[in-house]
C-alpha positions as CSV (number, residue, x, y, z in Angstrom):
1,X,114.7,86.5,139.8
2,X,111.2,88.1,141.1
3,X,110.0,86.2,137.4
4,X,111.7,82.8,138.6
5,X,109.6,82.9,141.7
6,X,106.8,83.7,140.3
7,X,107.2,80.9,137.7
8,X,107.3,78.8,140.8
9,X,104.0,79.6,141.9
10,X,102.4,78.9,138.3
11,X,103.2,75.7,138.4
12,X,100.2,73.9,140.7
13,X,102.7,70.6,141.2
14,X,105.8,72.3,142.2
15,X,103.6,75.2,144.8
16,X,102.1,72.6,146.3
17,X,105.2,70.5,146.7
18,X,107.2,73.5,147.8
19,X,104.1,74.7,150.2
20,X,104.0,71.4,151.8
21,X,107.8,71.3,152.6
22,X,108.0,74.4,154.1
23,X,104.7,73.4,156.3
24,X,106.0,69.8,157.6
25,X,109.8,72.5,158.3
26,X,107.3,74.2,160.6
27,X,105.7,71.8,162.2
28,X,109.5,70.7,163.0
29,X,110.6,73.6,164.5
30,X,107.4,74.3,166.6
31,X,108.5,70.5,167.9
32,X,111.9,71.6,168.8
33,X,109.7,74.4,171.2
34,X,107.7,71.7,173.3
35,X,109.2,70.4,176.6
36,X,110.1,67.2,177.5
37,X,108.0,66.6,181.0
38,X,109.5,66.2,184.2
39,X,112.7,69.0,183.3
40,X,113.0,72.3,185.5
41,X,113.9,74.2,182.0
42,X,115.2,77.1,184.1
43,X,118.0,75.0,185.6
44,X,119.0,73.4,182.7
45,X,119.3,76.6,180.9
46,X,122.1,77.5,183.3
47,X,123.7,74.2,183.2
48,X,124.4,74.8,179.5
49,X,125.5,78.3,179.7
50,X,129.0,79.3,177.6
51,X,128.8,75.6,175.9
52,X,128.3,77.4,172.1
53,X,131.8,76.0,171.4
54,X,131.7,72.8,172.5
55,X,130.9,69.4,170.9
56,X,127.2,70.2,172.8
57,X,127.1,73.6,171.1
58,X,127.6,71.8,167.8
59,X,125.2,68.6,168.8
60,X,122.9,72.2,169.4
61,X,123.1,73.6,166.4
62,X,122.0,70.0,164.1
63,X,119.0,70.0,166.2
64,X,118.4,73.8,166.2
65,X,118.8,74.6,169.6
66,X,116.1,71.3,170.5
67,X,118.8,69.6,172.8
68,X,119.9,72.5,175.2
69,X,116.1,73.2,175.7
70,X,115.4,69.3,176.3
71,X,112.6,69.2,173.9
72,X,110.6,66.3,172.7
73,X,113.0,66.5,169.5
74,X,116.0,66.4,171.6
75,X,117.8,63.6,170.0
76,X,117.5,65.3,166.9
77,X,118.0,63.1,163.6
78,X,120.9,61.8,164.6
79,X,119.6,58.3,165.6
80,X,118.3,57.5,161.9
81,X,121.6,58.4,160.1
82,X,123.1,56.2,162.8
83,X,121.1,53.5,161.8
84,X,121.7,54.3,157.5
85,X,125.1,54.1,158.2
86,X,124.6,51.0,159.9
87,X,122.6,49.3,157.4
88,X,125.4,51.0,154.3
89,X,128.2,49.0,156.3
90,X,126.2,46.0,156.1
91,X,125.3,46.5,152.0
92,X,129.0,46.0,152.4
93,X,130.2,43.1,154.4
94,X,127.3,41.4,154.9
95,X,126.3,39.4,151.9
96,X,122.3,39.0,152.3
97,X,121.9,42.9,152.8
98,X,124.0,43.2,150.3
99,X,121.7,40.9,147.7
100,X,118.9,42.4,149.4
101,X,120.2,46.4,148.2
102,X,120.2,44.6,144.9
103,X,116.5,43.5,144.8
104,X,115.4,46.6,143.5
105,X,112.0,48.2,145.3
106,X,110.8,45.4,147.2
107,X,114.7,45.0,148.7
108,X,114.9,49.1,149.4
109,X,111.6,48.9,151.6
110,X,113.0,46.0,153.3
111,X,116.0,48.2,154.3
112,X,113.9,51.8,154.6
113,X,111.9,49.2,157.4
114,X,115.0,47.9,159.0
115,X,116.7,51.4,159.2
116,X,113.2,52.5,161.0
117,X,113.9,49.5,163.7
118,X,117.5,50.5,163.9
119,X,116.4,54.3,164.9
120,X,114.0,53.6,167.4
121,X,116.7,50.8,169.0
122,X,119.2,53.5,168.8
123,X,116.4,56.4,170.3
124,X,115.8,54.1,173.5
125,X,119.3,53.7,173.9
126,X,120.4,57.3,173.6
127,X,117.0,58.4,176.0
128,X,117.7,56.3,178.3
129,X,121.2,57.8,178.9
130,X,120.2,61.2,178.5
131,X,117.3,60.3,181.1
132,X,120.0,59.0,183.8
133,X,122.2,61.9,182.9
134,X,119.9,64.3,184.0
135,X,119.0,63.5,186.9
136,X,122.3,64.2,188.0
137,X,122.8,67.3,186.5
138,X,122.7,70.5,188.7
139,X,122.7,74.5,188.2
140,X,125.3,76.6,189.4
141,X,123.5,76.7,193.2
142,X,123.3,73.2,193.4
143,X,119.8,72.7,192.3
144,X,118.8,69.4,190.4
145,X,117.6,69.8,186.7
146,X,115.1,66.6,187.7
147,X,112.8,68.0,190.7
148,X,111.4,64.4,190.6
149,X,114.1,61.9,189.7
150,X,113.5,58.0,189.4
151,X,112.3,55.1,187.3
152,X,108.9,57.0,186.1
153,X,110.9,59.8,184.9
154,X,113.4,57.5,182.9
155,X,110.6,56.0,181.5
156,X,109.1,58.6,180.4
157,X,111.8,60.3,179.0
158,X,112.9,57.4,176.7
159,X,109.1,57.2,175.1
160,X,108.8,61.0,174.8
161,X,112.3,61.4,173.0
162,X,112.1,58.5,170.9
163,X,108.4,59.2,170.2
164,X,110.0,62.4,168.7
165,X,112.9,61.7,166.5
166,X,110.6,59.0,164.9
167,X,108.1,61.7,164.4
168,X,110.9,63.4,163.0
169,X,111.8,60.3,160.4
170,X,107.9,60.3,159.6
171,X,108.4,64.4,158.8
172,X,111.3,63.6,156.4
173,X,110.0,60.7,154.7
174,X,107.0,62.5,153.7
175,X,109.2,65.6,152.4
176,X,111.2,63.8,150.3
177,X,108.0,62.1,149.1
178,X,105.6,65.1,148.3
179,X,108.0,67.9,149.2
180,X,110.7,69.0,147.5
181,X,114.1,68.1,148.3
182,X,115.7,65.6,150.3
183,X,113.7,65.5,154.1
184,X,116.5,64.7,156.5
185,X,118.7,66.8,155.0
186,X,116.0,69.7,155.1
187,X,115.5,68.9,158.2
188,X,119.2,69.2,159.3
189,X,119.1,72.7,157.7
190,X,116.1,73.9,158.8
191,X,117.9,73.3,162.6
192,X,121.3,75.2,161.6
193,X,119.3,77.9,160.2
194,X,117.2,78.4,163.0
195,X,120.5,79.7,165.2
196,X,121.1,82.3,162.5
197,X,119.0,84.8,164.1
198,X,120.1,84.8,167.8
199,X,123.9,84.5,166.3
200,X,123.4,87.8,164.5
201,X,121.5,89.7,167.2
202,X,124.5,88.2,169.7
203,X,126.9,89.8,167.7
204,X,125.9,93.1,167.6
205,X,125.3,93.0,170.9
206,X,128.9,92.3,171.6
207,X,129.9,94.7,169.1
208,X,128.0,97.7,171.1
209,X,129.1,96.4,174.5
210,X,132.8,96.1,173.0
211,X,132.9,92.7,173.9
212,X,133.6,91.9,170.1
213,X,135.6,94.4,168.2
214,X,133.8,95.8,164.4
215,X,137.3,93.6,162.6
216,X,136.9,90.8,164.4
217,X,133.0,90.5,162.6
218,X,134.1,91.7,159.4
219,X,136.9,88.9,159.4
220,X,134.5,86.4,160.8
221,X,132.5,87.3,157.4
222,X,135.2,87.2,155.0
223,X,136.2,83.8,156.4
224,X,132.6,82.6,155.8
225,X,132.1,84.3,152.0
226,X,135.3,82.2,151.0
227,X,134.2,79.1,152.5
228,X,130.9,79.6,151.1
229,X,132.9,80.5,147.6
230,X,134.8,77.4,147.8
231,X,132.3,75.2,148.4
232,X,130.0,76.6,145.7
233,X,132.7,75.9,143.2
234,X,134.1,72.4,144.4
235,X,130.6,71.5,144.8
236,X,130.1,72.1,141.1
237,X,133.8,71.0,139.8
238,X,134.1,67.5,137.5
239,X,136.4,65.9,135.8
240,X,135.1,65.0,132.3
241,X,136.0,61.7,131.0
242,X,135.9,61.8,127.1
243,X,133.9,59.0,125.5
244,X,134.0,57.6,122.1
245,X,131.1,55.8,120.7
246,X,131.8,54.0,117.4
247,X,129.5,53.7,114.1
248,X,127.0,51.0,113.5
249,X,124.4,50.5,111.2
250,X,120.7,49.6,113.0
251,X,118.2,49.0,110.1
252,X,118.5,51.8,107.5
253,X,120.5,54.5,109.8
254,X,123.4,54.6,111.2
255,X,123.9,55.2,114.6
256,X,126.6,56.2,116.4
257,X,129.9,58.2,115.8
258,X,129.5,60.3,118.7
259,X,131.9,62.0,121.4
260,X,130.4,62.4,124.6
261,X,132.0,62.6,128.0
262,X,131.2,60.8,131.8
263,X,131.3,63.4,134.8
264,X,133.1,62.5,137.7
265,X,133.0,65.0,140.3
266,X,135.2,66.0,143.1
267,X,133.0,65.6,145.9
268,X,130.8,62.6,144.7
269,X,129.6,61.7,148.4
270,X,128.1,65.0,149.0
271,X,127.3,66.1,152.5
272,X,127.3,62.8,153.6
273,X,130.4,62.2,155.1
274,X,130.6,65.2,157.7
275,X,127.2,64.5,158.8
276,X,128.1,60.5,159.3
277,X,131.0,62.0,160.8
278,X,129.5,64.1,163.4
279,X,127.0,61.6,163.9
280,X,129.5,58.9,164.9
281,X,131.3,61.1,167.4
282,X,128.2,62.5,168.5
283,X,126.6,59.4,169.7
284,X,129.1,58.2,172.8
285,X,130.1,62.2,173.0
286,X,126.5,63.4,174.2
287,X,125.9,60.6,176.7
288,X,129.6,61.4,177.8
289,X,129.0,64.7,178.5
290,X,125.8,63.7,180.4
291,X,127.7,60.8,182.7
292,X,129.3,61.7,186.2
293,X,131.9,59.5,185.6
294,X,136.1,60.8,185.9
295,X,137.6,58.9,182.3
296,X,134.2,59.7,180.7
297,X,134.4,63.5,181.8
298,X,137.6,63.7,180.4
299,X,137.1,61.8,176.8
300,X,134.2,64.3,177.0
301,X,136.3,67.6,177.7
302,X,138.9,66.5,174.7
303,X,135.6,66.2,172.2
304,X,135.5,70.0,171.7
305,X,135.7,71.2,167.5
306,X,138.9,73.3,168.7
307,X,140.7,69.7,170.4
308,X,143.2,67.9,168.5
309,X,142.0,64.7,169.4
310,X,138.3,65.7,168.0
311,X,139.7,67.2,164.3
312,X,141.6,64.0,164.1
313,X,138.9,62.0,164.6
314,X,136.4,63.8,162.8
315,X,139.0,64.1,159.4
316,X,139.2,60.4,159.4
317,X,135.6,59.7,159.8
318,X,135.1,61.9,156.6
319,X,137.9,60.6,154.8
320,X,136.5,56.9,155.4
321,X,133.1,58.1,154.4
322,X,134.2,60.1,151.1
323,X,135.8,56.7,149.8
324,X,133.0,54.3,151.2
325,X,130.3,56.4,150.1
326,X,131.7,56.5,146.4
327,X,132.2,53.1,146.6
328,X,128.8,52.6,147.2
329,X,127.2,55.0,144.7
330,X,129.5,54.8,141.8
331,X,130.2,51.6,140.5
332,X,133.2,51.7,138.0
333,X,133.2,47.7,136.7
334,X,128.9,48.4,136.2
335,X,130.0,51.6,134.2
336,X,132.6,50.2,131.9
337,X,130.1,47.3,131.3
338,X,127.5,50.0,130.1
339,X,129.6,52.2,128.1
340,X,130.7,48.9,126.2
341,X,127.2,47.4,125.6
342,X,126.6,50.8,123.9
343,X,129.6,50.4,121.5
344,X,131.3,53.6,123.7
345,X,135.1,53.4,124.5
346,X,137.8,55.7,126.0
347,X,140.1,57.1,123.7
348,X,143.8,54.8,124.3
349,X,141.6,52.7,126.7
350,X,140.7,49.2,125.9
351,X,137.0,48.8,126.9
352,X,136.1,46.0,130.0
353,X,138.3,45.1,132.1
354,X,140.9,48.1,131.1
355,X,138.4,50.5,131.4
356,X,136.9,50.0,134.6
357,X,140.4,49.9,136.0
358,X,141.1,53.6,134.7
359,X,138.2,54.5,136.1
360,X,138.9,53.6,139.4
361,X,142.2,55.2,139.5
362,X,140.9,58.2,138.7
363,X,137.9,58.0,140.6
364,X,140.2,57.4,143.3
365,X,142.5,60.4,142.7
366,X,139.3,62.7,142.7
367,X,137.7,61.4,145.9
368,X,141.3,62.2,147.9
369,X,140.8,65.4,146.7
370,X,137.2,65.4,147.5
371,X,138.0,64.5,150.7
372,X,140.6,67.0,151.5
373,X,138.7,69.3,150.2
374,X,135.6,68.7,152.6
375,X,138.2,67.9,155.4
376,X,139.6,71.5,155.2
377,X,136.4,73.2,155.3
378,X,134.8,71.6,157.7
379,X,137.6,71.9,160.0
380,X,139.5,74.8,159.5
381,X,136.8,77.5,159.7
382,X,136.0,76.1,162.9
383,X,139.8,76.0,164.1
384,X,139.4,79.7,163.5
385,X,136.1,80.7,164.5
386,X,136.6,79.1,167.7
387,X,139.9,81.0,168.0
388,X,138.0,84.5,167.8
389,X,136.0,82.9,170.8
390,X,132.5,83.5,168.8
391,X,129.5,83.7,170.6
392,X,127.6,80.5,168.3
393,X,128.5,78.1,166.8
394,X,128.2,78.2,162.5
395,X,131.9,76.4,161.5
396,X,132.6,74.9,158.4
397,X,130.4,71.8,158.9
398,X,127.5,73.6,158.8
399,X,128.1,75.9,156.3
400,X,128.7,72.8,153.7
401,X,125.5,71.4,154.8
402,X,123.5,74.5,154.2
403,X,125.4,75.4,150.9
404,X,125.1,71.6,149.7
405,X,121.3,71.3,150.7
406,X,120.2,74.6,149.4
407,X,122.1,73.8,145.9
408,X,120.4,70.4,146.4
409,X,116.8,71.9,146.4
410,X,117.5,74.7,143.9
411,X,118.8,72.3,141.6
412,X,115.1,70.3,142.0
413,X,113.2,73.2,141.8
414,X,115.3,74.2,138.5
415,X,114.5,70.8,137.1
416,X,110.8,71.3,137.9
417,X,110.6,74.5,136.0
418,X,112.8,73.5,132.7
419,X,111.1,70.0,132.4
420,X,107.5,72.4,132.0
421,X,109.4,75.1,129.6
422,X,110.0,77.9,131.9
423,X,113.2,79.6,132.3
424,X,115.7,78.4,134.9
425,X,115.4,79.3,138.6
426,X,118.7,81.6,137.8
427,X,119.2,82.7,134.5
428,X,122.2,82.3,133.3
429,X,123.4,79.6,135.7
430,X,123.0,75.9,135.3
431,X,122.0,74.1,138.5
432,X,124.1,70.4,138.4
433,X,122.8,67.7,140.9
434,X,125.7,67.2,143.2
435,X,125.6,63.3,142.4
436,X,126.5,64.1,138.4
């Protein structure tokens, strides 16, 4: 392992690369440090006291800790994968985007440009209801969280927060760019991480002041082991498709005669779908909770990760994105076509027509599984942990996320060291891209 890293380091590409990505993580996380003006930060702290099981305490953790401190990065990254799903719905049903995603380059800038619009639209719009929420929000004595409410401090409030979650956009752009790994999601586990600390030093001081009994933590740690386990493997499960590819003669050789196979696997979408999941329910759930307003209270009380109503919700947001996320990526009429230009077939499988067919059944079969799979862990850890009344919030959501972004990056960094002869990143382990 020690020879791995420093394999890293010999490479000048791949240091600088990883160097840069861990500079643009810090420069986040000193953002999520810096105040948004106008905000008694002593009064708000006790307005979000015992919230680390709430739909806030989760909104929290995405944006490591930037929204309960009010930060300029308050709104997290949220608004931009708002605005991808928007823009994947409309690859979808609307017909020009949808010759547009088809364009190649040129069409991809034209939607990386309208997703940029569609963030900042969606920053002013979640700022300014996070700027009228707070000014009427008060501590326990009464005092306002808004010394000096009114139209300046609205105002102001909407530039500085959208001002930072496009800073943000800029930060990930540029790491999937010249870093290494994909940005947002980087980004996204560069905040969960960031609660690990406190969590840990919380717990032991519960343990010593009783308040948290030495089983409870050692269950609590099982339970995260086998989710981590379980992803770890489901992550890296497929379903091989054989593939036949029949002999023909090209000049003097012959080609062909070859069995190869196509990998499907089980969780094709990724992390995706739990993070456009909790986006979706974040986005009307954070305002709620920040509205003085009787039905919204209440809709906002029922949006808690222990609620029925929320795990609902949330398990048929990722269900829906699992299957429309597949959809999008995998393609099985464009895959049929390809294995038949290449004289490939599926053994007892007529190629065309037939062929794409079988591949969407089963394609289909493994996404349901996919998506129960991803269901279960991102919701039943957290059914649990927030039965044991734990003092942060790390349920199954965010463990996939970490898991599934730190094989993402290993599986990079492997690449980078193979494709220049050295050995892997982990001998005797083959890294596999989560997208097959």
């Amino acid at each position: 392992m020690i020879t791995s890293i420093q394999n890293i380091f010999n490479i000048p590409e791949l240091r600088k690369r990883i160097l840069f990505t861990l500079g643009m993580l810090a420069v986040y996380r000193i953002g999520c440090h810096v105040p948004t003006p106008g905000i008694d930060a002593t009064v708000l702290a006790k307005f979000f006291e015992g919230t680390e099981g709430t739909l806030l305490g989760l909104v929290s953790a995405f944006t490591g800790g930037a929204l309960m401190r009010m930060t300029v990065f308050a709104l997290g990254i949220m608004p931009y994968i708002s605005a991808s799903i928007i823009l994947q719905l409309l690859t979808v049903v609307f017909e020009p985007v949808e010759r547009l995603s088809k364009e190649g380059e040129q069409g991809r800038r034209t939607i990386t440009r309208w997703t940029r619009y569609g963030t900042v639209i969606l920053s002013v719009i979640q700022g300014a209801g996070i700027a009228v929420g707070l000014q009427t929000m008060q501590g326990p004595a009464g005092e306002p969280v808004v010394p000096h409410p009114g139209l300046g401090f609205i105002i102001l409030t909407v530039i500085t927060l959208t001002a930072g979650t496009a800073f943000i956009m800029w930060l990930g752009e540029q790491i999937t760019e010249r870093g290494i790994g994909n940005g947002i999601s980087l980004i996204i586990f560069a905040g969960i991480i960031a609660n690990m600390p406190s969590a840990i030093v919380n717990s032991f001081r519960l343990m010593r002041t009783g308040a948290m009994s030495p089983m409870l933590t050692v269950l609590l740690l099982v339970i995260m082991f086998a989710v981590v386990w379980a992803i770890v493997f489901m992550e890296r499960a497929q379903r091989r498709v054989p593939i036949h590819y029949a002999k023909r003669v090209v000049g003097m050789r012959q080609m062909g005669g070859q069995t190869s196979h196509l990998p499907l696997k089980i969780n094709m979408s990724g992390v995706i779908p739990p993070i456009f999941a909790s986006s979706i329910i974040m986005f009307p759930a954070t305002v709620a909770n920040l509205v003085d307003v009787p039905w919204v209270k209440a809709f906002s009380s029922m949006m808690t990760p222990t609620h029925w109503l929320y795990n609902v919700l949330f398990v048929s947001f990722i269900i829906f994105f699992c299957y429309f996320y597949t959809a999008v990526t995998f393609n099985p009429v464009d895959v049929a076509e390809n294995v038949k230009k290449q004289g490939g077939y599926i053994p007892g499988i007529r190629p065309g027509k037939a062929t794409s067919d079988y591949l969407d059944t089963v394609l289909s079969r493994l996404t349901f599984a996919g998506a129960i799979y991803v269901s279960a862990v991102c919701v039943l850890p957290t059914i649990l942990i927030g039965q044991m009344n734990t003092p942060f919030y790390f349920g199954g959501t965010s463990l996939l996320i970490v898991v599934g972004v730190g094989m993402d990056t290993a599986s990079q960094i492997e690449a980078h060291l193979i494709s220049r002869s050295y050995e892997g990143f982990m001998k005797g382990v083959t890294l596999k891209g989560r997208r097959g």
